[in-house]
Backbone as CSV, one residue per row, in Angstrom:
resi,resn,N_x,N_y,N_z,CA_x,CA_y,CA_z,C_x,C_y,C_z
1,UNK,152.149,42.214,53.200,150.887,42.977,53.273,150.337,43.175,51.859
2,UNK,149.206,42.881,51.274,148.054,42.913,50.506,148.097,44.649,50.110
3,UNK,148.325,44.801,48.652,148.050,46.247,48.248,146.847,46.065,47.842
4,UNK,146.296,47.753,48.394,145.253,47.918,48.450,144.336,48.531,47.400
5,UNK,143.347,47.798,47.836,142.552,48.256,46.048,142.329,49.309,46.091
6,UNK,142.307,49.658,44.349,142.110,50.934,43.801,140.474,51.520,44.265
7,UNK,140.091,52.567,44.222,138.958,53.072,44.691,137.883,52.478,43.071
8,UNK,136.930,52.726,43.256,136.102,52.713,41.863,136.808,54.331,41.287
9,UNK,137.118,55.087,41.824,137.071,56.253,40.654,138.597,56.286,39.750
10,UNK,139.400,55.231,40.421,140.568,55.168,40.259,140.395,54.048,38.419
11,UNK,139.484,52.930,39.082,139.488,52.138,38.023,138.837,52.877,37.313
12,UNK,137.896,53.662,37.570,137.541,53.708,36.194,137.989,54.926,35.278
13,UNK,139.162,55.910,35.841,139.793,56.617,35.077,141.120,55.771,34.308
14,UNK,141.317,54.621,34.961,142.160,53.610,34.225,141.207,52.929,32.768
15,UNK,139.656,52.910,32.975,139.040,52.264,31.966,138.584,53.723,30.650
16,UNK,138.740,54.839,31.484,138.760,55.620,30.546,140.017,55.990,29.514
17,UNK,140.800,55.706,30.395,142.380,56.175,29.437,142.569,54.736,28.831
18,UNK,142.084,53.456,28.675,142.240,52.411,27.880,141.137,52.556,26.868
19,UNK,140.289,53.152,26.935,138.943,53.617,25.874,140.461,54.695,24.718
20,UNK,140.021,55.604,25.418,141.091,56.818,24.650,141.796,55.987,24.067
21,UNK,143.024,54.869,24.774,144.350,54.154,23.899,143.391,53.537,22.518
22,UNK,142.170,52.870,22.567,142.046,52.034,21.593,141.320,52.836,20.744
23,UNK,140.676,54.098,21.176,140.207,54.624,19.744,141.095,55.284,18.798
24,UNK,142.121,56.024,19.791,143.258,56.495,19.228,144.243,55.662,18.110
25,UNK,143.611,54.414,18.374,144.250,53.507,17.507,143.770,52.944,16.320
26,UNK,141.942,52.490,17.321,141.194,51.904,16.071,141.007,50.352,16.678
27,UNK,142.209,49.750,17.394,142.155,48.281,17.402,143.542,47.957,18.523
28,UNK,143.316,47.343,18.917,144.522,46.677,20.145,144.439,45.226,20.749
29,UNK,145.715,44.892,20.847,145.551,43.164,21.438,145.272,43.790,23.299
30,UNK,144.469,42.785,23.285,144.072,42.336,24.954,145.499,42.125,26.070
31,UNK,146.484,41.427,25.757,147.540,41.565,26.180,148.401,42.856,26.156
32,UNK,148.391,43.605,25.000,149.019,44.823,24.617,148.797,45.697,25.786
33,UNK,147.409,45.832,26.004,146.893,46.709,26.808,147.147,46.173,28.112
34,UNK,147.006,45.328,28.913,147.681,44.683,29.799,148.433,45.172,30.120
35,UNK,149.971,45.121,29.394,151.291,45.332,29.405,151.452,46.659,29.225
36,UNK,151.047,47.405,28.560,150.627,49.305,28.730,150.661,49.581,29.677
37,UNK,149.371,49.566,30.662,149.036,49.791,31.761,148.903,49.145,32.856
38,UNK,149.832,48.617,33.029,150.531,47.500,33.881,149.666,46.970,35.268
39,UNK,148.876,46.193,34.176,148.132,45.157,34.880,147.730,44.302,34.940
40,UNK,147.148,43.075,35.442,146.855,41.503,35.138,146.027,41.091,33.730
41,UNK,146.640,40.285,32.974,145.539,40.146,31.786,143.654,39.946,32.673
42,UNK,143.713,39.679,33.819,142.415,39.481,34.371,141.934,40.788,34.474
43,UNK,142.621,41.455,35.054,142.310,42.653,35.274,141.430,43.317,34.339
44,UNK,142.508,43.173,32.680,142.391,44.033,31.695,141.116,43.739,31.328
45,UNK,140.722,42.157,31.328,139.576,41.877,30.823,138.062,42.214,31.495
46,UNK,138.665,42.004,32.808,137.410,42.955,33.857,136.641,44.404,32.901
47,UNK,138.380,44.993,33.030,137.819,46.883,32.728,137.617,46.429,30.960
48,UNK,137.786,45.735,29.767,137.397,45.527,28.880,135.911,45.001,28.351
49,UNK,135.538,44.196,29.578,134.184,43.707,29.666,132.958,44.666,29.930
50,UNK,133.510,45.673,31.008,132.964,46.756,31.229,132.593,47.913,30.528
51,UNK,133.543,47.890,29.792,133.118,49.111,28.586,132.835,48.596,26.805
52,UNK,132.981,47.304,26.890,132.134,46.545,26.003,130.171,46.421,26.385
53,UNK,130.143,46.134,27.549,128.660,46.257,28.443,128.287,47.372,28.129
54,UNK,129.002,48.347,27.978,128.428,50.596,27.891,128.646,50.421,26.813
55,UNK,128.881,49.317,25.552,128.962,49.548,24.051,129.515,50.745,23.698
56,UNK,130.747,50.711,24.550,131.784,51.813,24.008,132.665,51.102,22.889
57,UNK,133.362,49.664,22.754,133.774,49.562,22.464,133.496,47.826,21.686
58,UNK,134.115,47.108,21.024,134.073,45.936,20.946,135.183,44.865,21.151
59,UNK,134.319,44.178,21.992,135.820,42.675,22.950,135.480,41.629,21.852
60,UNK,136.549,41.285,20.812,136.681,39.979,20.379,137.820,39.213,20.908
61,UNK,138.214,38.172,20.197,138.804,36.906,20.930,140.301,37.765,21.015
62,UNK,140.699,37.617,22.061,141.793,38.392,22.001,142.301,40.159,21.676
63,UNK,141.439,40.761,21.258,141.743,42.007,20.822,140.714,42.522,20.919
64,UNK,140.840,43.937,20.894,139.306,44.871,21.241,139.292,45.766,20.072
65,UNK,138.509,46.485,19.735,137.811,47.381,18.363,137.024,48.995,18.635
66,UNK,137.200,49.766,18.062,136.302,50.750,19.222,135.112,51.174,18.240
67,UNK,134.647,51.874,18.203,132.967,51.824,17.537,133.839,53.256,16.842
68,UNK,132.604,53.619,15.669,133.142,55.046,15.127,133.203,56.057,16.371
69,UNK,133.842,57.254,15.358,134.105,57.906,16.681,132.647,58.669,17.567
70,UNK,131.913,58.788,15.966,131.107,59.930,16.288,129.971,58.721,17.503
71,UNK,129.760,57.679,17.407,128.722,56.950,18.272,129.303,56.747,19.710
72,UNK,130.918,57.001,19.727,131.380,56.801,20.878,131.059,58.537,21.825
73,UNK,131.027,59.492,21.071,131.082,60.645,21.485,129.678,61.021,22.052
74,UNK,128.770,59.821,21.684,127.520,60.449,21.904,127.335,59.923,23.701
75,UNK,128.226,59.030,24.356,128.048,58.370,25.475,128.849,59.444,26.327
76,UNK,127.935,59.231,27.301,128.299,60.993,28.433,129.787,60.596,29.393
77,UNK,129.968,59.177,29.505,131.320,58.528,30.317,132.318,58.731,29.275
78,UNK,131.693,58.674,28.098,133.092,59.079,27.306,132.984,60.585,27.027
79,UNK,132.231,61.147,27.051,132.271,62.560,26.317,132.948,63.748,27.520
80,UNK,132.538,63.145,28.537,132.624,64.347,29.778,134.059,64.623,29.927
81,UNK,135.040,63.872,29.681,136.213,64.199,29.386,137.606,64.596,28.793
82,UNK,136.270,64.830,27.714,137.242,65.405,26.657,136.964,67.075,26.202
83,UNK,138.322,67.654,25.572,138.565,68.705,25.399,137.837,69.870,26.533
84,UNK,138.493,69.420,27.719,137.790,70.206,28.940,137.691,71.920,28.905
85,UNK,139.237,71.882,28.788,139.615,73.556,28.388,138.408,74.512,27.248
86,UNK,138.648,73.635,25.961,137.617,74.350,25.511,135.869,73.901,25.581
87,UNK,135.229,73.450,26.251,134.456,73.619,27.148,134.066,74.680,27.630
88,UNK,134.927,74.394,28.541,135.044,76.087,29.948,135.273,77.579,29.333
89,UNK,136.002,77.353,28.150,136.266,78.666,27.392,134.771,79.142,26.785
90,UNK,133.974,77.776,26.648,132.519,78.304,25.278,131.683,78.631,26.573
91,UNK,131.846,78.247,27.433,130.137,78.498,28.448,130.532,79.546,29.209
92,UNK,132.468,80.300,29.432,132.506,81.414,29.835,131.559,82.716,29.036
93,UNK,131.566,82.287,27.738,131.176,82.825,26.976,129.663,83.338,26.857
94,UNK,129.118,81.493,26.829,127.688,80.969,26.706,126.996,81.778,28.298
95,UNK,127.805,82.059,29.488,126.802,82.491,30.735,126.458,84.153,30.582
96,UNK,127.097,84.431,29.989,127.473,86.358,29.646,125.757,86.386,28.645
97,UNK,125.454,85.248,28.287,124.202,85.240,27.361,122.478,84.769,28.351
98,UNK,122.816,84.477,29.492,121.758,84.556,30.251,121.474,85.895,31.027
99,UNK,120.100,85.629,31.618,119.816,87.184,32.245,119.169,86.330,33.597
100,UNK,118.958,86.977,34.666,118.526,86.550,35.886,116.791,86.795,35.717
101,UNK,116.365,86.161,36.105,114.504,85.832,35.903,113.965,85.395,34.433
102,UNK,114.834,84.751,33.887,114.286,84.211,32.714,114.496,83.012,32.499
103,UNK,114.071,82.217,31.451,113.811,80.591,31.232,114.621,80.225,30.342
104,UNK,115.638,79.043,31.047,116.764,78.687,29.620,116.921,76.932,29.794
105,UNK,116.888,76.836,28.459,116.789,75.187,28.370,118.397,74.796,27.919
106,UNK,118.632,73.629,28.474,119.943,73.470,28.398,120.004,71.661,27.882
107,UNK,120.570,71.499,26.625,120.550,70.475,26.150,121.505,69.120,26.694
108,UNK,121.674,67.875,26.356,121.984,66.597,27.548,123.594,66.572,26.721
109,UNK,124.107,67.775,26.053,125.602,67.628,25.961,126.600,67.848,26.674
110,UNK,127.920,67.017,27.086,128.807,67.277,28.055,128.993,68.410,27.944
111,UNK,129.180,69.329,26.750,129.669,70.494,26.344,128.835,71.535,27.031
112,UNK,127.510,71.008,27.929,126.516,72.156,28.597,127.059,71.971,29.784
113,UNK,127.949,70.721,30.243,128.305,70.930,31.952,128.587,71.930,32.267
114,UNK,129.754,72.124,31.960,130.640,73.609,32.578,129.632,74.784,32.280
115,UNK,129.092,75.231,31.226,127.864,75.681,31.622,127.279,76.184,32.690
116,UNK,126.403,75.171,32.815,125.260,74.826,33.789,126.108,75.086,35.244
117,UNK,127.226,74.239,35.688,127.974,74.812,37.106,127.867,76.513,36.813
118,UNK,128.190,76.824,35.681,128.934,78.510,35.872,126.721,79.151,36.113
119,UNK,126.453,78.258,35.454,124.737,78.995,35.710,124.469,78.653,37.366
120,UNK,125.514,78.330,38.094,124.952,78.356,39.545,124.845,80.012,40.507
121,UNK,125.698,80.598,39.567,125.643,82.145,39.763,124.831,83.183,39.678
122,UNK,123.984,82.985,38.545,122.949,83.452,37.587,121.759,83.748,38.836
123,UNK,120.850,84.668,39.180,119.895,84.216,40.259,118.682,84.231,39.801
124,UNK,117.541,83.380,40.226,116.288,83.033,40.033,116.044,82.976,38.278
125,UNK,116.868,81.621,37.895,116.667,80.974,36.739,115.431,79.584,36.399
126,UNK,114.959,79.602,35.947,114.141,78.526,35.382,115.054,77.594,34.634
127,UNK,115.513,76.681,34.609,116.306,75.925,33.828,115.463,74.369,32.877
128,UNK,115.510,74.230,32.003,114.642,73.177,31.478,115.251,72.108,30.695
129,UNK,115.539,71.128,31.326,116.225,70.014,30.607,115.742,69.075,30.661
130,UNK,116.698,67.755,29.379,116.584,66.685,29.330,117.647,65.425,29.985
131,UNK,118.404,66.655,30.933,119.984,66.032,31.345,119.644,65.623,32.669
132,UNK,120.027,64.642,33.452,120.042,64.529,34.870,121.282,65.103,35.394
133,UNK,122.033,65.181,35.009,123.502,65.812,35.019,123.183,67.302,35.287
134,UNK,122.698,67.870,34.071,122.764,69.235,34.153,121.435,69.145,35.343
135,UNK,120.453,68.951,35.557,119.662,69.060,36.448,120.169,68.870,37.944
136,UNK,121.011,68.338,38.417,121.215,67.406,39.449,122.424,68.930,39.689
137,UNK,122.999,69.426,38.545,124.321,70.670,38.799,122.885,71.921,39.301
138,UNK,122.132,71.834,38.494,121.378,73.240,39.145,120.292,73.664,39.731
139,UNK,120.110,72.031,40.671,119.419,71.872,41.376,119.737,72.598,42.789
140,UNK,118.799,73.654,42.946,119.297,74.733,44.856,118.432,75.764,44.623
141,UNK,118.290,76.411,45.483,118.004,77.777,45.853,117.685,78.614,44.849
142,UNK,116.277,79.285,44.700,116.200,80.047,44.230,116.408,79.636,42.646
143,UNK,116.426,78.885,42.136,116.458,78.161,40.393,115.121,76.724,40.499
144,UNK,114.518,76.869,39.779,113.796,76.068,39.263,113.888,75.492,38.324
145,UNK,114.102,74.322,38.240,114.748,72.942,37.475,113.621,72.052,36.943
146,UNK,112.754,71.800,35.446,111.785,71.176,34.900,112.419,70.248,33.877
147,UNK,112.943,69.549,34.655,113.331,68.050,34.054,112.219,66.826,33.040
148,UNK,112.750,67.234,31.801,111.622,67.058,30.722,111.591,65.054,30.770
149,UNK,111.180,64.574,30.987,110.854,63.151,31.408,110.452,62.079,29.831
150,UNK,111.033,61.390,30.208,110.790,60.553,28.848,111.317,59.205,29.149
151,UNK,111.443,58.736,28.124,112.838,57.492,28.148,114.166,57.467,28.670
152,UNK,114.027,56.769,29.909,115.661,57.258,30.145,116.623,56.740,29.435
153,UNK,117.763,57.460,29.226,118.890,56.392,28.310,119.909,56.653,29.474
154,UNK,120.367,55.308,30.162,121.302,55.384,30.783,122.758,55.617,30.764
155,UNK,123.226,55.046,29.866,124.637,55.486,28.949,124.524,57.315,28.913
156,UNK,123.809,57.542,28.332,123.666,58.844,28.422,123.097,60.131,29.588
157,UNK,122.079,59.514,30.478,122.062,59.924,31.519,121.157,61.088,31.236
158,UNK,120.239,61.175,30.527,119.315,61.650,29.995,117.877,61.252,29.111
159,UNK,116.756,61.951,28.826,115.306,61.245,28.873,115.783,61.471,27.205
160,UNK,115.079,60.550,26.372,114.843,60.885,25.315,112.988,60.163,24.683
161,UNK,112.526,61.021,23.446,111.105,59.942,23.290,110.054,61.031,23.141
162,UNK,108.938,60.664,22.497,108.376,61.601,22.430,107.288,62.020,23.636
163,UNK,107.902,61.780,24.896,107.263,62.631,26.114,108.113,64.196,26.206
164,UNK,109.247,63.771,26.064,110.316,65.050,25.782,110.312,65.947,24.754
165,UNK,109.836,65.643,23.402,109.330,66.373,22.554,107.812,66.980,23.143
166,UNK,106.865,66.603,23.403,105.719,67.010,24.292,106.005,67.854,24.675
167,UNK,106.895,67.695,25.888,107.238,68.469,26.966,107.521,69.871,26.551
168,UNK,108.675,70.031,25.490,109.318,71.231,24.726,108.317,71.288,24.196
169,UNK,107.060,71.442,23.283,105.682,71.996,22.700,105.179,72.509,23.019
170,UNK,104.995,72.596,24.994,103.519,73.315,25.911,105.121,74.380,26.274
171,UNK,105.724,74.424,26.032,107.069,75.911,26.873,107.250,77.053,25.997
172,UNK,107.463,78.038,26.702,108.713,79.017,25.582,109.814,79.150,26.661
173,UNK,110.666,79.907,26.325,111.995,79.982,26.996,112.725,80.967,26.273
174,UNK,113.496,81.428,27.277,113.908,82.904,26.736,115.546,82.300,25.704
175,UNK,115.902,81.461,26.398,117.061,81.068,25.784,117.047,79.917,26.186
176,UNK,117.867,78.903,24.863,118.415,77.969,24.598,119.883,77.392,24.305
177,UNK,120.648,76.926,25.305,122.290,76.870,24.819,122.357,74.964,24.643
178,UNK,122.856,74.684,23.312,122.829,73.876,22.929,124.490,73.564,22.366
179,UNK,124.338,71.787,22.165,125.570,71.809,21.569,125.588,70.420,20.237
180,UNK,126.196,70.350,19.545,126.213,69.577,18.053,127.335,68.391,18.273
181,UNK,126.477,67.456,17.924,127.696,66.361,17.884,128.918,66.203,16.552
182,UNK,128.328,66.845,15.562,128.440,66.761,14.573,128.299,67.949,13.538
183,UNK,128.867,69.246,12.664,128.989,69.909,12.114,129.944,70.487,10.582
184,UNK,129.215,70.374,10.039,129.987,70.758,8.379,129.184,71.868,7.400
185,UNK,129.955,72.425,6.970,129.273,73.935,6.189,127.770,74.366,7.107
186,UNK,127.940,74.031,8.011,127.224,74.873,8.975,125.808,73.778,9.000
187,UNK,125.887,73.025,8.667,124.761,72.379,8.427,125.264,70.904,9.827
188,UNK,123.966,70.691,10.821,124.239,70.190,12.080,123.781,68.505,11.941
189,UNK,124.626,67.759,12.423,124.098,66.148,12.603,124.346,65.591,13.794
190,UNK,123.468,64.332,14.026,123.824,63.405,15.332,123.405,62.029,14.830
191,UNK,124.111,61.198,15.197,124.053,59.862,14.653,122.918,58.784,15.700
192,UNK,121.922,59.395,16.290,120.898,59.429,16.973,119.743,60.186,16.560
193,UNK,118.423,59.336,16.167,117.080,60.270,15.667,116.932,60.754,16.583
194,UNK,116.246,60.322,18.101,115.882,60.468,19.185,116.282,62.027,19.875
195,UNK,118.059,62.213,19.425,118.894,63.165,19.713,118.512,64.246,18.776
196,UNK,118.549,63.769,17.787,118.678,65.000,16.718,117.149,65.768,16.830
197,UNK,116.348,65.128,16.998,114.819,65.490,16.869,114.278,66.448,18.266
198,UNK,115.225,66.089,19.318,114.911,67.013,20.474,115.390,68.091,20.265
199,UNK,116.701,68.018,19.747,117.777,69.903,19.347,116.896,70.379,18.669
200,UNK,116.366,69.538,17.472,115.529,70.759,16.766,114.317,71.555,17.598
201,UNK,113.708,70.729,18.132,112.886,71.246,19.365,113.207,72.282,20.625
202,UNK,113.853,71.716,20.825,114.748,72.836,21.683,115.225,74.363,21.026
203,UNK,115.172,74.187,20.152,115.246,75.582,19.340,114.368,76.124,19.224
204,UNK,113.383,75.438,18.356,111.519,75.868,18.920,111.177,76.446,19.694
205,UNK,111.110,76.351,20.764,111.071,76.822,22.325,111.347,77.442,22.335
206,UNK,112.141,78.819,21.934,113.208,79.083,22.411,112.843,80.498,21.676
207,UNK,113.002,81.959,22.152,113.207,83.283,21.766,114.724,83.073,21.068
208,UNK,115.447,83.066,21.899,117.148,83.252,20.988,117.690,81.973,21.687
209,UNK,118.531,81.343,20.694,119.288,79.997,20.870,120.493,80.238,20.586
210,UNK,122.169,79.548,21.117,123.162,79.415,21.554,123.425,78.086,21.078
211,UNK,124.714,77.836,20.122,125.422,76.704,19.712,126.944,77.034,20.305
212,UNK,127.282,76.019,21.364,128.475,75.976,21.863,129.117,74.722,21.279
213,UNK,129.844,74.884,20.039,130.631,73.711,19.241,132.427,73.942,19.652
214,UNK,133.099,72.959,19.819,134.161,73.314,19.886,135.356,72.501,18.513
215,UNK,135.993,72.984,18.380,136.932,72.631,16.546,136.825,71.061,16.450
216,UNK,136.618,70.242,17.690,136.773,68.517,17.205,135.539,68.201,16.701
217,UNK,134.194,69.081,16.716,132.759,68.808,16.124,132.798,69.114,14.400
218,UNK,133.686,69.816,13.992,133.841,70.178,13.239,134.412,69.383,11.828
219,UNK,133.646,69.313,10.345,133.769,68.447,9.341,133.408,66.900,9.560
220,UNK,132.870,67.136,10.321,131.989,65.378,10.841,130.327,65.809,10.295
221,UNK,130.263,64.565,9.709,128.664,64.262,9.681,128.276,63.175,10.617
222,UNK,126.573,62.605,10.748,126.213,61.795,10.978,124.815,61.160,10.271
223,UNK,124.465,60.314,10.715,122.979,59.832,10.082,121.611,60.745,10.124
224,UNK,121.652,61.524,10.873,120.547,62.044,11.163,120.564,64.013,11.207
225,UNK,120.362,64.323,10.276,120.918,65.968,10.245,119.446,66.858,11.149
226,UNK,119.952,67.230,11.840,118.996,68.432,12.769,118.924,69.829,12.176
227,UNK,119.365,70.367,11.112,118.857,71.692,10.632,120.202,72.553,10.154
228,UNK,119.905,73.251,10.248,121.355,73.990,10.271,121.404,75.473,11.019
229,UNK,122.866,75.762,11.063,123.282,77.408,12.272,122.285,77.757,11.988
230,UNK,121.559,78.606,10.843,120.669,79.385,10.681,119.609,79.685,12.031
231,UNK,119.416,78.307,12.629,118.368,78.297,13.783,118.750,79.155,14.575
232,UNK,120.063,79.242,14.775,120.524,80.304,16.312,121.155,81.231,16.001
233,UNK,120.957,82.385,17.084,121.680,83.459,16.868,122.755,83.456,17.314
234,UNK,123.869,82.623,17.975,125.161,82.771,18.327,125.842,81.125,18.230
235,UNK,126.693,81.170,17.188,127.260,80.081,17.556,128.813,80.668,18.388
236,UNK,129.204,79.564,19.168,130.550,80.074,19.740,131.751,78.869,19.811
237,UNK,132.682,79.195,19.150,133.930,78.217,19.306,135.150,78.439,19.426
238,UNK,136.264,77.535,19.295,137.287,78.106,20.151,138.228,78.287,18.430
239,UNK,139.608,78.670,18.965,140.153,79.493,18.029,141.094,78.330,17.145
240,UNK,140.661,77.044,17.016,141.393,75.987,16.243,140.208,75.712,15.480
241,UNK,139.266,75.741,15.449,138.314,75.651,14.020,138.314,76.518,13.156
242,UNK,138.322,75.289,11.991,139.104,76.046,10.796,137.888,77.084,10.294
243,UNK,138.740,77.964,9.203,138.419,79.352,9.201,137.430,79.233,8.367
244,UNK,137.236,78.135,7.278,136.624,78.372,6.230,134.864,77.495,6.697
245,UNK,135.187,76.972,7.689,133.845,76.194,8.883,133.037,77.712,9.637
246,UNK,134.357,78.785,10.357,133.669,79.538,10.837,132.729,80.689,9.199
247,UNK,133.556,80.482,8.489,132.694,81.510,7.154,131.444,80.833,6.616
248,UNK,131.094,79.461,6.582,130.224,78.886,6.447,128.984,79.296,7.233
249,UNK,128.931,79.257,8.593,128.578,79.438,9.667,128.054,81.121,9.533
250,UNK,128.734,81.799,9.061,128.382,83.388,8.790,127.768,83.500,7.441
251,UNK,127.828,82.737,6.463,127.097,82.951,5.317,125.464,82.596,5.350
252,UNK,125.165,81.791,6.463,123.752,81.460,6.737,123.294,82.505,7.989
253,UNK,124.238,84.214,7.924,123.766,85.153,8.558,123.404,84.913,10.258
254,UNK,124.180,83.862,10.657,124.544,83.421,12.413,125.923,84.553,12.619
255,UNK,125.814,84.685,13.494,126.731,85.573,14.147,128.264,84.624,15.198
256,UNK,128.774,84.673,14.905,130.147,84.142,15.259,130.802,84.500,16.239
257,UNK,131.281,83.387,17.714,132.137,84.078,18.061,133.315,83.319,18.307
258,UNK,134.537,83.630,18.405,135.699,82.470,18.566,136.257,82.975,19.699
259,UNK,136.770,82.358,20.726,137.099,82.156,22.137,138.834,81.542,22.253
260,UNK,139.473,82.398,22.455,140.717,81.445,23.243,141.008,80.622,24.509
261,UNK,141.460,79.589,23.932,141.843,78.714,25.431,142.749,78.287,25.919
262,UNK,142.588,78.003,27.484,143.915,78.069,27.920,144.006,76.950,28.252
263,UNK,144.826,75.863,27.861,144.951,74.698,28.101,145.928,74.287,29.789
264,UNK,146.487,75.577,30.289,146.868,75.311,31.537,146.297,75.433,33.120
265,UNK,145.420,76.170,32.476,143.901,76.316,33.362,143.442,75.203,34.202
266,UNK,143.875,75.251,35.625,142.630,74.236,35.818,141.142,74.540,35.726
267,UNK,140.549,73.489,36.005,138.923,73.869,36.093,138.270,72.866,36.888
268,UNK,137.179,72.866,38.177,136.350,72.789,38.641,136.091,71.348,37.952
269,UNK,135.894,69.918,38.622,134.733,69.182,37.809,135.170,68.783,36.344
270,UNK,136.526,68.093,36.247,137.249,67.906,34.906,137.912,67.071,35.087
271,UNK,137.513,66.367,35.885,137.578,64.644,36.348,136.540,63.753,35.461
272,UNK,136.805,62.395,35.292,135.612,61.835,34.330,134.815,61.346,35.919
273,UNK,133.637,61.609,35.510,132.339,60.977,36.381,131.397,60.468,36.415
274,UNK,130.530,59.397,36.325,129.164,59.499,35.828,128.427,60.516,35.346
């Protein structure tokens, strides 16, 4: 009898934990990985082809390569599954900062998922994004969802372009919870114009704004710097970013908060997914 194939969600948490093996590395033979995760060199090259196509990574003759880290972090199949725990710890945080009948824009970072689910509680919210993700989580009853339209980027699963800048120009919004790909002496980057140019906007908009960074954003730059803490009144992170990142962060007079996490926690939706 014929074993039976894996589901799609099966393969592709197998193509996510072979992403993880090769960045963790930097570089790996095509066979290596094979023999890892014990499966047909055909196989390997299937799920290798596949996440070469999402320019997660690079397939040369025999061996694969993974892109820097910070360009890999910006893709939502890779981002949604990492550092889940602290996540869930910043938006426990980040929902205690909404109020019921007011307008909050929520930016296209994995780091707003958990979020946005916990904003299913919140009642008669206006929510304003550029995420289909976060839109598609707080889409129901009683919340109104203004999905800012632009360019779609599929990898990312969100509009970017200047219809989306537009869009954020004609709004205000009572709050803004945002998150940084990239952070050093308090000063914010994304290795995307497109990206970086909407956060700053999104702040614009915005009466009081929310930075949910967690310690792996931390001492990374990128190409394109979006402003710095100064913009918001709360940044929030968890209790492994280093100390002299959170004093930075307070010397440009932002208010600080650090969060413990529990790494044994389950949580809701901490599966990788589209």
């Amino acid at each position: 009898m014929a074993a039976a194939r894996p589901s799609e969600a099966a393969v592709e948490q197998r193509r996510q934990e072979v992403l993880r093996f090769v960045v963790d590395r930097g570089r790996a033979r095509i066979d290596e990985l094979a023999e890892h995760f014990g499966v047909s060199l055909m196989t390997m090259h299937r799920d290798l082809d596949d996440l070469a196509a999402r320019h997660l990574l690079h397939k040369l003759r025999g061996r694969v390569e993974s892109f820097p880290s910070l360009t890999m972090e910006t893709a939502t199949r890779f981002r949604v599954g990492l550092h889940v725990a602290e996540k869930e710890a910043l938006a426990a945080v980040a929902v205690d900062e909404v109020r019921p009948d007011t307008t909050v824009i929520l930016d296209d970072s994995s780091t707003l998922f958990p979020c946005a689910r916990r904003l299913t509680a919140v009642e008669s919210l206006t929510v304003v994004t550029n995420s289909f993700g976060v839109a598609r989580t707080l889409s129901g009853a009683d919340r109104e969802v203004l999905l800012l339209g632009g360019r779609f980027r599929g990898e990312f699963d969100s509009c970017t372009g200047p219809d989306v800048l537009r869009g954020l120009s004609r709004l205000r919004a009572d709050l803004a919870v945002m998150s940084a790909t990239a952070i050093t002496d308090g000063r914010l980057f994304h290795p995307m114009q497109d990206f970086a140019e909407i956060k700053e906007a999104m702040c614009a908009a915005a009466e009081r704004s929310v930075l949910l960074v967690d310690h792996s954003k931390f001492g990374k730059t990128a190409t394109y710097s979006h402003g710095t803490v100064a913009a918001f009144d709360l940044v929030v992170t968890d209790e492994a970013t280093p100390e002299e990142e959170i004093a930075a962060i307070r010397e440009f007079g932002t208010e600080v908060r650090v969060t413990p996490v529990d790494p044994t926690e389950d949580f809701p939706g901490d599966t990788v997914r589209d």
